[in-house]
Backbone bond lengths (Angstrom), bond angles and torsions (degrees), N, CA, C in turn:
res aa  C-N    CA-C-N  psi(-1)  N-CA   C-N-CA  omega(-1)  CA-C   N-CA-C  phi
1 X - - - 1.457 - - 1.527 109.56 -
2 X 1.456 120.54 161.44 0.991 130.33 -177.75 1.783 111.98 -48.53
3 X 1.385 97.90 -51.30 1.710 110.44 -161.80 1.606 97.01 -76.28
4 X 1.265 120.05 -20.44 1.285 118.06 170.49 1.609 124.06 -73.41
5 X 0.775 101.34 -24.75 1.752 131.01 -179.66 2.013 90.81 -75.52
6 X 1.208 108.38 -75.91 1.664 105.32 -162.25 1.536 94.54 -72.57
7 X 1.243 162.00 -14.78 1.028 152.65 108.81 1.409 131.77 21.95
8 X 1.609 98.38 -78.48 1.248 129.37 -175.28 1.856 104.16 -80.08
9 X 1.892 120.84 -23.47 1.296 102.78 172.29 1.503 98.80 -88.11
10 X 1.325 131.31 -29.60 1.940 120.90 -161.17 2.053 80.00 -69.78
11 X 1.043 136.04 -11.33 1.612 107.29 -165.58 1.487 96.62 -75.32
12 X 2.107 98.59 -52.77 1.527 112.07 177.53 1.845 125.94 -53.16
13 X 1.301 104.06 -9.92 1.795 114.25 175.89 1.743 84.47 -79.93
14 X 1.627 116.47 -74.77 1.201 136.31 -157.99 1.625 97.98 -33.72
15 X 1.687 114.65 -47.71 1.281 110.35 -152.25 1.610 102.66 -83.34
16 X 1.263 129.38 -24.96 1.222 124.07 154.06 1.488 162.57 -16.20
17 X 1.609 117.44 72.12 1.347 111.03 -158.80 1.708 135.21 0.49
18 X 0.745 123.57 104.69 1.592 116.49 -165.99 1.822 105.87 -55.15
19 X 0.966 118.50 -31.10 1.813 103.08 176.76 1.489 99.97 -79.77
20 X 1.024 132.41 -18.52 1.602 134.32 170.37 1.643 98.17 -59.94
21 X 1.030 119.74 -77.20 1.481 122.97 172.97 1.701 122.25 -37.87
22 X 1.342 117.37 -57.35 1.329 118.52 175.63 2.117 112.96 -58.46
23 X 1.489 104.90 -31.38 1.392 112.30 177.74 1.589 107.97 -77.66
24 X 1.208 111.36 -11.47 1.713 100.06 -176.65 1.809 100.79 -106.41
25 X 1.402 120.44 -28.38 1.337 133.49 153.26 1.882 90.46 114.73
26 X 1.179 81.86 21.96 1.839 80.63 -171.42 1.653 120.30 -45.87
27 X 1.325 123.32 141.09 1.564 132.08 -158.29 1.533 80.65 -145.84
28 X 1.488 144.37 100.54 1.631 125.85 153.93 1.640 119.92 -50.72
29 X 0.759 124.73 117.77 1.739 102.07 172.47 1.496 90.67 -136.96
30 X 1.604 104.89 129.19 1.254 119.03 178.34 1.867 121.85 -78.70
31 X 1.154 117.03 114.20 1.604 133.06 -177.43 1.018 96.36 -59.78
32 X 2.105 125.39 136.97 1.245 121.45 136.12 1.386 113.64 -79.58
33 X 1.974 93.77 149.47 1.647 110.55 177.56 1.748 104.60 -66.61
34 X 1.556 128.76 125.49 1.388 112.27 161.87 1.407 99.54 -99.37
35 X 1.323 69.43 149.14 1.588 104.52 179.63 1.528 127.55 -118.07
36 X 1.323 101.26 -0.11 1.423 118.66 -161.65 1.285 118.13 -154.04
37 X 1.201 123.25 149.43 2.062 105.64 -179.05 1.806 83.73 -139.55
38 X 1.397 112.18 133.29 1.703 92.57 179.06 1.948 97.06 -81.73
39 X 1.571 93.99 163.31 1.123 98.05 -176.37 1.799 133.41 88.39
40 X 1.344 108.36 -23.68 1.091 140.79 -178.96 1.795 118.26 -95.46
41 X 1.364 125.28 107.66 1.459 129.53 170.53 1.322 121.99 -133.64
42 X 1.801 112.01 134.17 0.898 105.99 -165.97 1.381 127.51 -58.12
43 X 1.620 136.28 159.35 1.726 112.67 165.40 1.229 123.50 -71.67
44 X 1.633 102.84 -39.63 1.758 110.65 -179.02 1.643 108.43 -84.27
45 X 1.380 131.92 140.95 1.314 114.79 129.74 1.389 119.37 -112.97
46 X 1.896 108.78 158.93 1.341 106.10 -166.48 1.432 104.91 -104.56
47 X 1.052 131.64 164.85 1.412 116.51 173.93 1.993 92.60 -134.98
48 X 1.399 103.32 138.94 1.480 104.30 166.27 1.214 110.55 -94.55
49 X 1.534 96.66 145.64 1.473 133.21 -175.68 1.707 106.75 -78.82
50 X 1.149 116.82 133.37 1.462 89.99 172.88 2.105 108.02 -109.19
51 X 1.467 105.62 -6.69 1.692 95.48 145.50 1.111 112.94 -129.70
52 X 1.544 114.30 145.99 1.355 117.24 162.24 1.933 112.54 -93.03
53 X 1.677 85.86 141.23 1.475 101.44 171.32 1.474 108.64 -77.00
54 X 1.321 100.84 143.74 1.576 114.03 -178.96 2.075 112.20 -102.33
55 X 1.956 94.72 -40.11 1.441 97.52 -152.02 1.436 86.53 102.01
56 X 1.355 160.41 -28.62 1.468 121.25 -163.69 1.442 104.99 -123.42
57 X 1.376 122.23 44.86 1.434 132.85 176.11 1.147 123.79 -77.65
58 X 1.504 104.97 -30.86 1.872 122.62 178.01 1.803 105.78 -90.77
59 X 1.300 107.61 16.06 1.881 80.32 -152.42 2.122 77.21 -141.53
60 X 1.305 87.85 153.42 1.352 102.69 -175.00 1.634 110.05 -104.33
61 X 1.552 111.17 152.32 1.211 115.09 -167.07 1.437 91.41 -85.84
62 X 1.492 125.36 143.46 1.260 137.36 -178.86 1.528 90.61 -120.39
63 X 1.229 124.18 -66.93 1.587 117.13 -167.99 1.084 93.17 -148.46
64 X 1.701 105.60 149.64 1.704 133.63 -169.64 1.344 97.00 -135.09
65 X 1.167 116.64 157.79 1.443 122.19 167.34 2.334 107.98 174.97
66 X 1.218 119.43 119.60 1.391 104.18 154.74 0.886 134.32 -46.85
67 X 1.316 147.65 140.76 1.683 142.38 161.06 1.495 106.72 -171.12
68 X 1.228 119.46 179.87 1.283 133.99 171.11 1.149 135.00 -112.74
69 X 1.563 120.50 138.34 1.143 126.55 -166.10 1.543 135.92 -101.05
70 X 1.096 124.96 144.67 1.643 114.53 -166.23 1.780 110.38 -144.72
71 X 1.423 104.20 114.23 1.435 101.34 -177.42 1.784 106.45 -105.48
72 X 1.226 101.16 174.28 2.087 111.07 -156.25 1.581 67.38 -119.95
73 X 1.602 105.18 115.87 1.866 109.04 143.83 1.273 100.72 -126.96
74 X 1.092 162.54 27.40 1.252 161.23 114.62 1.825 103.84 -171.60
75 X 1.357 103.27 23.68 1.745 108.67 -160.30 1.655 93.60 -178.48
76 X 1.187 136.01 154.70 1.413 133.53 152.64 1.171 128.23 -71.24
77 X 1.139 133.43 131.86 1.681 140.50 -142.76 1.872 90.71 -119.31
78 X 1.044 131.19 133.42 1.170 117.46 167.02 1.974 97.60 -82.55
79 X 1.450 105.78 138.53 1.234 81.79 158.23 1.641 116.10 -146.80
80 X 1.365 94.40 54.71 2.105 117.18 174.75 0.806 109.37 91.85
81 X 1.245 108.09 172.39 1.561 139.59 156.22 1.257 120.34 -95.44
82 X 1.204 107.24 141.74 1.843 115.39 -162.27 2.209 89.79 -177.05
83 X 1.423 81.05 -167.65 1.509 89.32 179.10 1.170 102.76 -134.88
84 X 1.510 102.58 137.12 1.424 139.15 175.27 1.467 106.66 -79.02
85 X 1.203 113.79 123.27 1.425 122.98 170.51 1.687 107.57 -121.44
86 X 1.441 87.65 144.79 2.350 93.03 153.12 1.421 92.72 -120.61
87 X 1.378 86.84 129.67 1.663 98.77 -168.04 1.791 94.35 -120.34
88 X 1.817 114.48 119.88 1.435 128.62 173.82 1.245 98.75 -59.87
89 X 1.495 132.93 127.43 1.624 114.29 131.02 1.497 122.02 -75.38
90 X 1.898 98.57 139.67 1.636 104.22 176.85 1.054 125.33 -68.12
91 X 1.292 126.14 -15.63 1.107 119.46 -177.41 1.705 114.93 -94.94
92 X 1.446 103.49 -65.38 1.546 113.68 168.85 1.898 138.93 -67.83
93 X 1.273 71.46 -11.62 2.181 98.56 175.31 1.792 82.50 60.99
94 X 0.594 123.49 32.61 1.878 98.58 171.04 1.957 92.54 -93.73
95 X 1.565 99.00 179.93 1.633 100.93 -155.36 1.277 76.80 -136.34
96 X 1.309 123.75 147.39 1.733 144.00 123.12 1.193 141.03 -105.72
97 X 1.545 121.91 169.43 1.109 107.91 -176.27 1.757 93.63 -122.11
98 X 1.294 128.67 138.15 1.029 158.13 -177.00 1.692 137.02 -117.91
99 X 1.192 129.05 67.06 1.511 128.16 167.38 1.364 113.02 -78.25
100 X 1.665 98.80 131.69 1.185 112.43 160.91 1.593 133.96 -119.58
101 X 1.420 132.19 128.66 1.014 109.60 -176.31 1.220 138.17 -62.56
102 X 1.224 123.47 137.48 1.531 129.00 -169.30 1.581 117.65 -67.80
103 X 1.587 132.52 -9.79 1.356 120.17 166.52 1.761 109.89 -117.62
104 X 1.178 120.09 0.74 1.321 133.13 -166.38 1.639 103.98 -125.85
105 X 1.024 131.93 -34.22 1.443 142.71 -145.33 1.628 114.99 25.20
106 X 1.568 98.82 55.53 1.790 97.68 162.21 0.837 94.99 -58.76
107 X 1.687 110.34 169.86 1.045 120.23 125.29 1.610 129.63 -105.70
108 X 1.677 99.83 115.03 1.391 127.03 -165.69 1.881 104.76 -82.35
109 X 1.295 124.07 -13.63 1.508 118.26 179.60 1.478 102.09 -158.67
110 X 1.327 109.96 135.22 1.774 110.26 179.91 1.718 109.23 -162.43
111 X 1.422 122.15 86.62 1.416 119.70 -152.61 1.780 87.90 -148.10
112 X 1.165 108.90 141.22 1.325 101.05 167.42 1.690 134.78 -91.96
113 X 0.865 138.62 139.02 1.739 149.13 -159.25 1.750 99.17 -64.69
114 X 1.171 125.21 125.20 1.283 136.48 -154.13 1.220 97.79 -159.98
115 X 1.621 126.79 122.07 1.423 133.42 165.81 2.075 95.27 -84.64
116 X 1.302 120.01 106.11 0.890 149.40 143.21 1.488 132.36 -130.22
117 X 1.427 118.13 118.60 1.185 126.97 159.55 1.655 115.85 -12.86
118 X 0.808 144.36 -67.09 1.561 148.78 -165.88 1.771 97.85 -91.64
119 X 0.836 138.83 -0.40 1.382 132.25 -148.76 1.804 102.45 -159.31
120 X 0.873 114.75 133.31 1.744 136.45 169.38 1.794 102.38 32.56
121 X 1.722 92.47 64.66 1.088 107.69 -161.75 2.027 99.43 -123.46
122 X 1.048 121.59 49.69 1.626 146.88 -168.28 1.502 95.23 -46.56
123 X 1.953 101.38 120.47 1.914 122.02 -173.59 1.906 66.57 -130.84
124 X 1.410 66.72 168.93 1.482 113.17 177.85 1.480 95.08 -97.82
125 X 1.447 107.94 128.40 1.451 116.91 176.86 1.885 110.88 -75.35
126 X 1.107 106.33 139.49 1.296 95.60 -173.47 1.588 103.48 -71.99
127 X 1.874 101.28 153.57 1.496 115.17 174.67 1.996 115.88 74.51
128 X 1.515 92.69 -0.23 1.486 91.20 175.37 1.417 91.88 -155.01
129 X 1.586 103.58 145.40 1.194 116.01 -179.78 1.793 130.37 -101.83
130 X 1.891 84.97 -10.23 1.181 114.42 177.67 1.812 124.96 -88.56
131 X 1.244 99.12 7.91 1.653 113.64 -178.20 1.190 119.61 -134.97
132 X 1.211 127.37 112.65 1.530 129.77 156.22 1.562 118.66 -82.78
133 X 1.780 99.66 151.65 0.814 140.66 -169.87 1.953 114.70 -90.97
134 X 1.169 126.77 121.66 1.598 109.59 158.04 1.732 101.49 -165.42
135 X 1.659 101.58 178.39 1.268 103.94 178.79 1.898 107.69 -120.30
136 X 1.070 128.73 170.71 1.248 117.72 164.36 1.275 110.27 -177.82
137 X 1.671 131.81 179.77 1.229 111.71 -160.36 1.571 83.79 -122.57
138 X 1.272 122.24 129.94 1.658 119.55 -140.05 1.782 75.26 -133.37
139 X 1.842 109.68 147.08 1.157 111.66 -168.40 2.305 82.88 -125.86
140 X 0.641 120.38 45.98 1.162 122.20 -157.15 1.951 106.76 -87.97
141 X 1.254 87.85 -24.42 1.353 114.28 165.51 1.624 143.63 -106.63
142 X 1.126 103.47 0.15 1.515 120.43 148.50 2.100 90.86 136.88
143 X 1.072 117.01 -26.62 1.511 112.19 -142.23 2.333 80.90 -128.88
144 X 1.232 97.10 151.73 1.164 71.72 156.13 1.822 125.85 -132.31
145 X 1.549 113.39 164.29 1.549 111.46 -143.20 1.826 79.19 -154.23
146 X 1.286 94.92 156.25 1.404 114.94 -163.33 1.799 118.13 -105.49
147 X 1.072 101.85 90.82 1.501 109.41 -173.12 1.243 128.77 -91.70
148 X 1.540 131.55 -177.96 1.780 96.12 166.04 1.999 70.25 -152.59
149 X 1.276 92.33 122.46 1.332 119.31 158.54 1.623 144.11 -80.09
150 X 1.265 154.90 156.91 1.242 138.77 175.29 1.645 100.02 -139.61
151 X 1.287 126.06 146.19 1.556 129.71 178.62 1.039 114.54 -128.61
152 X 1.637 130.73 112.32 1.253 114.29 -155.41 2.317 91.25 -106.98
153 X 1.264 84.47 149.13 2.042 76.38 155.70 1.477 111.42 -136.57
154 X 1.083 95.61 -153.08 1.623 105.00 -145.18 1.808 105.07 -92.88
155 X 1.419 119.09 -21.38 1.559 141.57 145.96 0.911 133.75 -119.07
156 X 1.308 127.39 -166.94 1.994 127.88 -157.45 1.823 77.61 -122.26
157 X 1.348 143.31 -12.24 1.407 131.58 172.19 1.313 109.50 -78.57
158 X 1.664 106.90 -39.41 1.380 98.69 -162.67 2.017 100.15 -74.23
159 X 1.386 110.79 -32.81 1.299 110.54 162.55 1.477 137.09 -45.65
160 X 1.165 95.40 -43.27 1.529 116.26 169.99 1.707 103.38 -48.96
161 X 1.511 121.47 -70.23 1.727 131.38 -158.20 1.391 83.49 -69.43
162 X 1.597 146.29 -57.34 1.322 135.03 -175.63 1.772 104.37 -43.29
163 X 0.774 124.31 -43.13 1.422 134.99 -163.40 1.891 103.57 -73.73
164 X 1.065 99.91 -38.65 1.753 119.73 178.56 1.326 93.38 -69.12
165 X 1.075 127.56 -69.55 1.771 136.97 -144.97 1.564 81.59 -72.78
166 X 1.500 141.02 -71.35 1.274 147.16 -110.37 2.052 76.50 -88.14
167 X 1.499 106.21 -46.87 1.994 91.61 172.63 0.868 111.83 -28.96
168 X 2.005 105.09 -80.10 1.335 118.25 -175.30 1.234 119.77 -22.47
169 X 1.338 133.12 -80.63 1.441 132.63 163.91 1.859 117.73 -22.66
170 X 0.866 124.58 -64.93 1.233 118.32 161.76 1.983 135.67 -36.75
171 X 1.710 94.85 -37.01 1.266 81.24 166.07 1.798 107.66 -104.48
172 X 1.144 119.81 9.77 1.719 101.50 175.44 1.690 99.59 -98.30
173 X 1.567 118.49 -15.74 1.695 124.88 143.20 1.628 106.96 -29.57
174 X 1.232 106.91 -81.04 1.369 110.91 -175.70 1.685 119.09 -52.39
175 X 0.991 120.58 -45.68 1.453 126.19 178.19 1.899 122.37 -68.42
176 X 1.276 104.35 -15.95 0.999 140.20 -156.44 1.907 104.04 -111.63
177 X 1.463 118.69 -3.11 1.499 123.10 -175.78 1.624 107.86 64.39
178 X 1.013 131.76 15.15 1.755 103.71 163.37 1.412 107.76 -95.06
179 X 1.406 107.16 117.71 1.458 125.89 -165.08 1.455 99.08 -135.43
180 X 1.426 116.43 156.71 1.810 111.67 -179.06 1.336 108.57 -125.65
181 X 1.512 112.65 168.60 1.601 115.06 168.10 1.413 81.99 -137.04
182 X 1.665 102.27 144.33 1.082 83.89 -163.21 1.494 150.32 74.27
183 X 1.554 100.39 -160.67 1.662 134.44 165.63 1.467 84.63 -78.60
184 X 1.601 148.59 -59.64 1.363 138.66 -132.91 1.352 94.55 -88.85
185 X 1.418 114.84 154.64 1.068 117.29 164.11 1.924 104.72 -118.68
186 X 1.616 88.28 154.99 1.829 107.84 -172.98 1.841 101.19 -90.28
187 X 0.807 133.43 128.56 1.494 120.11 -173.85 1.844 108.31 -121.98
């Protein structure tokens, strides 16, 4: 507590050589906290939420896992560690894939799992066995634009079940109507 706190400094003033004190000219005088200015109101008020919306309230967790993320802008970008989800929707069964960052909770990847040739098409990154490779056209940022990402984790098992799940998703994609023409997709 506060009073425990100024307490604990008047003992540490108190305990202080006294010519130490007279050489610094020390006087304690205890500050009130304001809290108030008359005349003065704020413009904003905030009110707390007691849940925050995510977007993933309707949609079921299919696969979780930590790892890290890496996007290609002309070079690989690290861009954190967070957790990767494929997240079901309840209503429409379509699947995504979703990273979020782990101290911010962007969201750093949000594209849905699509068996296409050019697209959510998972290599083995070279020189590690523990990271995949893919491209996709990721809306994660309001618009969507075509990136190619890599996710590394922390073993070649936990890579492995990402690699399992991220199929899966692909064929309940397909069963599920997300089909493309094109760049567009049919949803």
């Amino acid at each position: 507590s506060i009073e425990a706190g100024i307490d604990a400094l008047d003992q540490t003033l108190e305990s202080r050589p006294q010519w130490l004190a007279e050489k610094e000219g020390d006087q304690h005088v205890l500050e009130e906290e304001v809290t108030s200015s008359p005349g003065w109101q704020a413009s904003v008020t905030l009110e707390a939420k007691d849940t925050v919306e995510t977007g993933e309230e309707d949609e079921e967790e299919l696969y979780f896992q930590r790892s890290k993320l890496f996007r290609f802008d002309g070079e690989w970008k690290d861009r954190g560690f967070g957790d990767a989800k494929l997240l079901k929707h309840n209503e429409t069964g379509k699947v995504r894939f979703m990273f979020r960052q782990e101290k911010t909770m962007k969201t750093i990847a949000n594209h849905f799992v699509i068996e296409i040739a050019a697209f959510c098409a998972l290599r083995r990154n070279i020189g590690s066995k523990a990271c995949w490779v893919w491209s996709a056209l990721d809306c994660a940022e309001g618009e969507l634009v075509a990136h190619q990402f890599a996710l590394k984790f922390g073993n070649v098992d936990l890579a492995n079940k990402f690699n399992e799940a991220f199929d899966d998703a692909k064929q309940i994609n397909a069963k599920s109507g997300v089909r493309h023409r094109g760049l567009f997709f049919v949803f």
